[in-house]
C-alpha positions as CSV (number, residue, x, y, z in Angstrom):
1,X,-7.4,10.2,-11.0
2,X,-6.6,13.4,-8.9
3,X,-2.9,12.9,-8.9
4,X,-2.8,12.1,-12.5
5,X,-4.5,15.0,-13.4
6,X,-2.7,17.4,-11.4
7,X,1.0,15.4,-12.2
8,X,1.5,14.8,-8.8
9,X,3.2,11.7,-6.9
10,X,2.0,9.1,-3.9
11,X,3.8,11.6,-1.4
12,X,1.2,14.0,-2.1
13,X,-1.4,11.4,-1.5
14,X,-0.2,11.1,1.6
15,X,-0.3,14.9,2.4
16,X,-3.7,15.4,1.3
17,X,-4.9,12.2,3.5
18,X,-2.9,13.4,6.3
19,X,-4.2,16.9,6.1
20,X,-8.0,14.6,6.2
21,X,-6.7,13.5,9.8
22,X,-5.8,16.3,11.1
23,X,-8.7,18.1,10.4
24,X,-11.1,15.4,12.1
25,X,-8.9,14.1,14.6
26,X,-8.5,18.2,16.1
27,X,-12.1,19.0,16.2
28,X,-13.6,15.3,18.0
29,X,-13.0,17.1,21.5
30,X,-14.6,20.6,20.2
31,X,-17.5,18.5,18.7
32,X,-18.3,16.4,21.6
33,X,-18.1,19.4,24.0
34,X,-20.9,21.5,21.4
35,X,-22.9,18.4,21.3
36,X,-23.0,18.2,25.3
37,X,-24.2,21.8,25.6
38,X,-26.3,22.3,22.5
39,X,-27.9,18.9,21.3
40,X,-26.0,16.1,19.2
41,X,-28.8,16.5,16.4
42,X,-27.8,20.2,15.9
43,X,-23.9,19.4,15.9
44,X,-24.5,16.3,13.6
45,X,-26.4,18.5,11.0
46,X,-23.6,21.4,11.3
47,X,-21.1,18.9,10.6
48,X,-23.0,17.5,7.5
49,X,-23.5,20.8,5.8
50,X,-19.4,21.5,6.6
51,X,-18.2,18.1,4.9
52,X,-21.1,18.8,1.8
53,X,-19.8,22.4,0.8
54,X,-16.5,21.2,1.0
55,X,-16.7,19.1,-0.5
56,X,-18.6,20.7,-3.8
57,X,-15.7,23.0,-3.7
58,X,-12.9,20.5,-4.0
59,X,-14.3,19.6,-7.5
60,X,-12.9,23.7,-7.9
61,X,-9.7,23.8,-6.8
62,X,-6.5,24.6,-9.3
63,X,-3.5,23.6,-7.0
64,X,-3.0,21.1,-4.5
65,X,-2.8,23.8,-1.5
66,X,-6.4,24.0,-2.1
67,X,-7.2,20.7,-2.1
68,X,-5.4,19.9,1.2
69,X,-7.1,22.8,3.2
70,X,-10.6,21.1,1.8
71,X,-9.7,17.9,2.9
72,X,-9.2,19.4,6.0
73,X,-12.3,21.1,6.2
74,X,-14.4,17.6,5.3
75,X,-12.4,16.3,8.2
76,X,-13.5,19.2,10.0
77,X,-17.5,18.4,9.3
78,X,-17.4,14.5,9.6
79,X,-15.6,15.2,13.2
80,X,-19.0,16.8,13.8
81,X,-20.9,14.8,12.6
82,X,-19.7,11.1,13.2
83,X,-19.3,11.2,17.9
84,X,-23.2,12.8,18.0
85,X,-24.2,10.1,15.2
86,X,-23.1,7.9,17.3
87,X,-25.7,9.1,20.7
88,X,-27.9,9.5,18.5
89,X,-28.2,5.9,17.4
90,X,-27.5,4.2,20.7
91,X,-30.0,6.0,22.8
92,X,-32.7,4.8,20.0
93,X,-31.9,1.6,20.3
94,X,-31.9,1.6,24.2
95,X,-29.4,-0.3,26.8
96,X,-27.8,-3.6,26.1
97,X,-28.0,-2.8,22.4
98,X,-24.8,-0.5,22.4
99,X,-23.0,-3.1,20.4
100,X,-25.6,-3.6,18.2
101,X,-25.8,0.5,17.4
102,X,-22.9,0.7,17.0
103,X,-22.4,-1.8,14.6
104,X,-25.6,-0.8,12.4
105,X,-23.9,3.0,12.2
106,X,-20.1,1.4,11.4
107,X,-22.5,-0.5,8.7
108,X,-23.8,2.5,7.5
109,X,-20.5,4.4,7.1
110,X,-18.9,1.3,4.9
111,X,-22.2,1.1,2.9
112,X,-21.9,4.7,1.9
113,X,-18.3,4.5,1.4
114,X,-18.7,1.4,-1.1
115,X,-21.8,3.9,-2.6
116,X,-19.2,6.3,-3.0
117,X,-16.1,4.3,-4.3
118,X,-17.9,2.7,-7.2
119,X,-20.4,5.8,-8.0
120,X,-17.6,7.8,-7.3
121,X,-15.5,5.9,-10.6
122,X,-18.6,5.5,-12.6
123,X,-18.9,9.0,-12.6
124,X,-15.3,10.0,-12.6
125,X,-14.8,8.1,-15.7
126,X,-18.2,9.3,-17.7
127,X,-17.5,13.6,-16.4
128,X,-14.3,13.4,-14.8
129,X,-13.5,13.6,-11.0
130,X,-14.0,17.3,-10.4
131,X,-18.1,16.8,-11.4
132,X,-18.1,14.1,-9.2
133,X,-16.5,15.7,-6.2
134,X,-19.5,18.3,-6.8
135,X,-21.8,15.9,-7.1
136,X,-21.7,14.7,-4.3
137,X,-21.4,17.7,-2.2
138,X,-24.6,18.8,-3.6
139,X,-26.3,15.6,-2.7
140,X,-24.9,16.2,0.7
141,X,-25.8,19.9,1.6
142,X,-29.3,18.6,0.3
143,X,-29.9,16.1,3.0
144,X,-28.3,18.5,5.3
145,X,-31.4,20.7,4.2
146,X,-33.9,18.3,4.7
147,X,-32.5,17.5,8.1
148,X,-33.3,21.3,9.5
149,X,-36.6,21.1,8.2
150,X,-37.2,18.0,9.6
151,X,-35.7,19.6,13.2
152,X,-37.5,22.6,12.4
153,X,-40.8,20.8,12.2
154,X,-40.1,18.5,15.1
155,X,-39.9,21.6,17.0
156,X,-42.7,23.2,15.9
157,X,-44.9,20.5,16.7
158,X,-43.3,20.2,20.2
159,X,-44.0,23.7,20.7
160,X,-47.8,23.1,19.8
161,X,-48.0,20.2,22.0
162,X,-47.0,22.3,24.7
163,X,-49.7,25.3,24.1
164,X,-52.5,22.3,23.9
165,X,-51.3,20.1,26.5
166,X,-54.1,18.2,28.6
167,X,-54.5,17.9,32.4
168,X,-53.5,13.9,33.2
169,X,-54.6,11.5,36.3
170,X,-52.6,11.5,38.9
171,X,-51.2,8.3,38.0
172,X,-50.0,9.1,34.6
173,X,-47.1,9.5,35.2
174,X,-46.5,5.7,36.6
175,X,-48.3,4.7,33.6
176,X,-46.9,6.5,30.4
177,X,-44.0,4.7,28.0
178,X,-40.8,4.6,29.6
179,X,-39.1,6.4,26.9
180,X,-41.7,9.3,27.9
181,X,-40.1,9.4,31.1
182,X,-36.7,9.0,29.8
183,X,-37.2,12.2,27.8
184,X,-38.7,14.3,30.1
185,X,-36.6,13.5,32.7
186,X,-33.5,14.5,31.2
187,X,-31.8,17.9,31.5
188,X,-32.8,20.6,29.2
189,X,-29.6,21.3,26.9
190,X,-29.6,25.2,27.5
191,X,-29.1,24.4,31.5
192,X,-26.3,22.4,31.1
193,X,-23.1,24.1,32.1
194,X,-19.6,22.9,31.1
195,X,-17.4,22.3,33.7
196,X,-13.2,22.1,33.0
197,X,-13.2,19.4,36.2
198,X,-15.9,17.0,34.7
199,X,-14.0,17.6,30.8
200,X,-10.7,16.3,32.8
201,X,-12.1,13.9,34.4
202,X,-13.2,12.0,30.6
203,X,-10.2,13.5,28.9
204,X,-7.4,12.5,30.9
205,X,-8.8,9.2,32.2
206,X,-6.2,6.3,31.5
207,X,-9.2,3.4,30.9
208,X,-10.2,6.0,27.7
209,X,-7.0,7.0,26.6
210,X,-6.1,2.7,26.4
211,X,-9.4,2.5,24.3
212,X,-8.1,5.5,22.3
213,X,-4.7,3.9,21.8
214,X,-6.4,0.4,20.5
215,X,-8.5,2.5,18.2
216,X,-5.4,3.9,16.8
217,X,-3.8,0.8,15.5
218,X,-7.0,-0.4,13.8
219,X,-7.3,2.9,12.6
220,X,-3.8,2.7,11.5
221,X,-4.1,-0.7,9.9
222,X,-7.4,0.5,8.2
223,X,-6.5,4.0,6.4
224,X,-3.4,1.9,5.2
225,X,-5.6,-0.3,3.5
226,X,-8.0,2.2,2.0
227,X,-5.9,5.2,1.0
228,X,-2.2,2.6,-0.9
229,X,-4.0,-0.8,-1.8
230,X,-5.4,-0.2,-5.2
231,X,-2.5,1.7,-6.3
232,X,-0.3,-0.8,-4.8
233,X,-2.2,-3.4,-6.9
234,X,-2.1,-1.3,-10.3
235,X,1.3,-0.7,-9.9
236,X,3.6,-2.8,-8.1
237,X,0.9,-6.0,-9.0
238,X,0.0,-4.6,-12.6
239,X,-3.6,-5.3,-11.6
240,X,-5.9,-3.4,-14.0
241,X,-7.2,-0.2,-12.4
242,X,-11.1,-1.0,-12.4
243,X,-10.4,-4.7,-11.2
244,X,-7.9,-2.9,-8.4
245,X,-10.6,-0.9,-7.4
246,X,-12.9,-3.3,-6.3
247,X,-10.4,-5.2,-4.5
248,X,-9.8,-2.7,-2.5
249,X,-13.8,-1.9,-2.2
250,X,-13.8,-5.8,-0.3
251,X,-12.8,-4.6,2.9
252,X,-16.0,-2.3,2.9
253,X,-18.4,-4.7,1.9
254,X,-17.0,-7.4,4.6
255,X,-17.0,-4.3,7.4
256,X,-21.0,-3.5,6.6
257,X,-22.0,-7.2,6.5
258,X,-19.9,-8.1,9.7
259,X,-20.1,-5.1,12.3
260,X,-23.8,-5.4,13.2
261,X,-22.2,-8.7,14.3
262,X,-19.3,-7.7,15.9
263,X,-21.6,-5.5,18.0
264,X,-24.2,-8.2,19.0
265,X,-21.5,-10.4,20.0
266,X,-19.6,-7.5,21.7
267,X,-23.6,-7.0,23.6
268,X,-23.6,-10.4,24.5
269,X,-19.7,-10.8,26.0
270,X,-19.9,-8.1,27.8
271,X,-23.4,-9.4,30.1
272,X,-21.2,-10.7,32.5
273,X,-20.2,-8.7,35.5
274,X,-16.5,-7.6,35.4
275,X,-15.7,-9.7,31.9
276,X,-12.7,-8.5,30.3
277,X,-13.9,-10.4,26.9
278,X,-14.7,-7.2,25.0
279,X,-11.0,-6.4,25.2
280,X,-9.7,-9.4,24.5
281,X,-12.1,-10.0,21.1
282,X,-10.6,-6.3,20.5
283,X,-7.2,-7.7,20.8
284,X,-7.9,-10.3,18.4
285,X,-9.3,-8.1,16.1
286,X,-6.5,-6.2,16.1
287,X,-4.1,-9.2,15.8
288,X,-5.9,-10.5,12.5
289,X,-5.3,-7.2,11.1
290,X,-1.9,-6.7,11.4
291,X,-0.8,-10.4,10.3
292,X,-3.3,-9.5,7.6
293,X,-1.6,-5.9,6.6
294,X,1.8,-8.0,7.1
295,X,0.7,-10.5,3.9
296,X,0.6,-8.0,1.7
297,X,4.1,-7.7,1.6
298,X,4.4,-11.2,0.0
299,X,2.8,-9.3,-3.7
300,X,0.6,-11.9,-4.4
301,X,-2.9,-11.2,-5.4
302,X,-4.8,-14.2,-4.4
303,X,-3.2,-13.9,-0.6
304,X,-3.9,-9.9,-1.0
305,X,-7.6,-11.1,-2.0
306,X,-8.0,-12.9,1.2
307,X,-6.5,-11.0,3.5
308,X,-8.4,-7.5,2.3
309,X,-11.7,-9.8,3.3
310,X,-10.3,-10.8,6.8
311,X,-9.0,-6.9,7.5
312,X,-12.6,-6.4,6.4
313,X,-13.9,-9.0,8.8
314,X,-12.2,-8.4,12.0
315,X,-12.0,-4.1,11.3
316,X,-15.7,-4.3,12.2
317,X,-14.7,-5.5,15.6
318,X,-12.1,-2.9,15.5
319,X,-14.3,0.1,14.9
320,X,-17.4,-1.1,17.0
321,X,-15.7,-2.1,20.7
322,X,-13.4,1.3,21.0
323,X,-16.5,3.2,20.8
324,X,-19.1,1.5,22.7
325,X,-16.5,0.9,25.6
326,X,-15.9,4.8,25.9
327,X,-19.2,4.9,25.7
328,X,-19.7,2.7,28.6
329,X,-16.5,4.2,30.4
330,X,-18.2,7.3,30.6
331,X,-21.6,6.3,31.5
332,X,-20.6,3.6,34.3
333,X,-17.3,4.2,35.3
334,X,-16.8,8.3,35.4
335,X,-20.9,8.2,36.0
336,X,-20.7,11.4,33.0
337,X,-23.9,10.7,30.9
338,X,-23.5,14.7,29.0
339,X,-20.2,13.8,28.0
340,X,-21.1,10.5,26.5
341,X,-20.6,12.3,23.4
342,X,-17.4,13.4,24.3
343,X,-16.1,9.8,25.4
344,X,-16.8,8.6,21.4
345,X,-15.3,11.8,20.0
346,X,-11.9,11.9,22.0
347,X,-10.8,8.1,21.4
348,X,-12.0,8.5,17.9
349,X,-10.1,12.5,18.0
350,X,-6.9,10.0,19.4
351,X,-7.2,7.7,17.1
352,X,-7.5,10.1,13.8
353,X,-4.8,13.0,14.7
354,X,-2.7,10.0,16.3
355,X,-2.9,8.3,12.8
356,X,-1.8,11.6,10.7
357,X,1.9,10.9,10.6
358,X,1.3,7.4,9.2
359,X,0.3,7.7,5.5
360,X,3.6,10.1,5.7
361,X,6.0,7.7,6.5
362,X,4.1,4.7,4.6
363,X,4.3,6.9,1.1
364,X,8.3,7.7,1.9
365,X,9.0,3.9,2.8
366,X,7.7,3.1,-0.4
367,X,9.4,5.6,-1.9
368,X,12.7,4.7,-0.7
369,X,12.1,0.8,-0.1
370,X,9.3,-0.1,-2.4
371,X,5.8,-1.6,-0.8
372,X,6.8,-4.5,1.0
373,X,8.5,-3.0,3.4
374,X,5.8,-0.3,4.1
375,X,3.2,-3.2,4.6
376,X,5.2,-4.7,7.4
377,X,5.8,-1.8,9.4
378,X,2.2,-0.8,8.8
379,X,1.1,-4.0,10.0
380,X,3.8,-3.9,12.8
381,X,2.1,-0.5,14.2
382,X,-0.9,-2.1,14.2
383,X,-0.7,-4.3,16.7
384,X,2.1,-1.9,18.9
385,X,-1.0,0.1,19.7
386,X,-3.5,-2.2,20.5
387,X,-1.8,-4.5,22.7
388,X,-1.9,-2.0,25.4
389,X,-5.9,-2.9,25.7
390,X,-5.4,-5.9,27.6
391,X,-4.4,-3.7,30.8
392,X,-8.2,-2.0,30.2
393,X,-10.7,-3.4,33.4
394,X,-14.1,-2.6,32.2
């Protein structure tokens, strides 16, 4: 609806997605750094209020310049918000649930995005897409507000805890919740001091930048998928443009039904000392997503149909392992539990900004050769950059 109202062509569609990437692939390393020095609940909020106003103010804009530099600015706030979401939800949840976390949060971002697809057209098509754009930034900078009260509140009543605070037998301390411990035993946020050596260490390790690399290709595969399929279906496949859009919505109903999955399985692979089946599940995820992107080029709809559900199926696998294993890379391997945050926000920072060229070159292949060709080099990328996880060892 956006590039028929402002007469513009699938090469601009590109441009505005790429400008998306950029914007959150660039700020994952800044993000996970603020998040290790002033609390991942603070960062997450900052990031949500970002991504709301922005995008309110895209439902404004008169030019396409405009719209590009608020893309960028949404990717700017989800960067924020997405590696701290991630903490956030795995330290609830506790250890040898990482998976599962992970999976539950993946779910969570699909859900809202099929929330957003079809409430998103419902309302397009009853006030137009520029109310909807707004609507929905004003439904985001509201639960940005009710997140700082909430903080707010949780503070105060920490503080008053504090001033009333009772003297405890000398064996409390063996006998309170372990999660009690846990909390108090952790480093206060304003004495943590960043160090260049430790953000090296994480940034520039090889087992991260593999997991970074793998997350690229599904990443690849799955921004393909979401940004060209229903206008490949309306106009190469004459598929109606309602009926088109919920084609392309399959994919995220699959992901928020399967990734809690993906993560329990991924919990329960990887319970064996020294197993390398996490990376080879990834691998196969990957591998069913390319052959999957690679169908599309045959240009018919019940094959499309099927293999949207198994790219749906197998990207949960795709999301949830990168993450938790640069998670786990950081916790276990480099022993950096502060930059935990950091870990999740650099392969998915890889990932994103690696991924900004792609929707580029797909919209001029098409341009120039038509769809069937872009869908097999899509799918071909894929798997180029997730093969490279099968040299990862944890």
């Amino acid at each position: 609806m956006i590039l028929i109202d402002s007469k513009q062509d699938i090469s601009s569609l590109g441009i505005i997605t790429a400008s998306f990437l950029i914007g959150i692939g660039v700020f994952q390393v800044p993000a996970g750094i603020l998040a290790a020095k002033y609390s991942p609940k603070k960062i997450a909020i900052s990031g949500i209020m970002i991504l709301s106003v922005a995008s309110f103010l895209s439902g404004l804009v008169t030019e396409l310049f405009q719209m590009v530099v608020l893309r960028f600015l949404v990717g700017v706030g989800m960067a924020l918000f997405f590696g701290p979401s991630v903490i956030l939800i795995s330290t609830y949840l506790g250890k040898g649930s990482e998976g599962l976390g992970m999976g539950i949060l993946n779910s969570a971002h699909s859900l809202g995005g099929i929330i957003g697809l079809f409430g998103w057209i419902i309302i397009a098509q009853i006030v137009g897409w520029r109310a909807s754009l707004m609507i929905s930034g004003i439904l985001g900078i509201i639960s940005g507000l009710f997140l700082i009260h909430g903080l707010r509140q949780k503070k105060h009543q920490q503080d008053k805890d504090k001033n009333y605070r009772q003297p405890h037998h000398i064996l409390y301390n063996d006998l309170k919740p372990p999660d009690q411990n846990h909390k108090e035993q952790k480093i206060h946020q304003q004495d943590f001091k960043v160090k260049l050596s430790d953000l090296k260490l994480v940034l520039i390790n090889k087992s991260m930048i593999i997991v970074g690399l793998s997350l690229l290709g599904v990443q690849i595969g799955w921004n393909l998928v979401s940004t060209f399929i229903v206008l490949f279906l309306k106009n190469n496949l004459h598929v109606d443009p309602s009926f088109a859009g919920l084609i392309g919505g399959l994919a995220l109903i699959f992901n928020v039904i399967f990734a809690p999955i993906f993560g329990r399985i991924y919990d329960r692979t990887t319970k064996i000392h020294n197993s390398n089946r996490g990376s080879l599940l990834l691998l196969l995820c990957g591998i069913f997503i390319s052959v999957n992107i690679v169908f599309f080029s045959l240009e018919n709809t019940y094959i499309i149909v099927l293999s949207i559900v198994m790219i749906g199926i197998f990207a949960s696998g795709g999301f949830v392992i990168p993450y938790t294993k640069a998670r786990e890379i950081s916790l276990l391997k480099l022993k950096q539990p502060h930059y935990e945050t950091l870990a999740v926000s650099f392969v998915n920072g890889l990932s994103l900004l690696g991924a900004f060229w792609v929707p580029l070159l797909f919209s001029n292949i098409v341009k120039y050769f038509d769809y069937p060709v872009a869908w097999l080099v899509g799918g071909v990328l894929t798997l180029i950059f997730i093969i490279p996880i099968v040299k990862l060892k944890i």
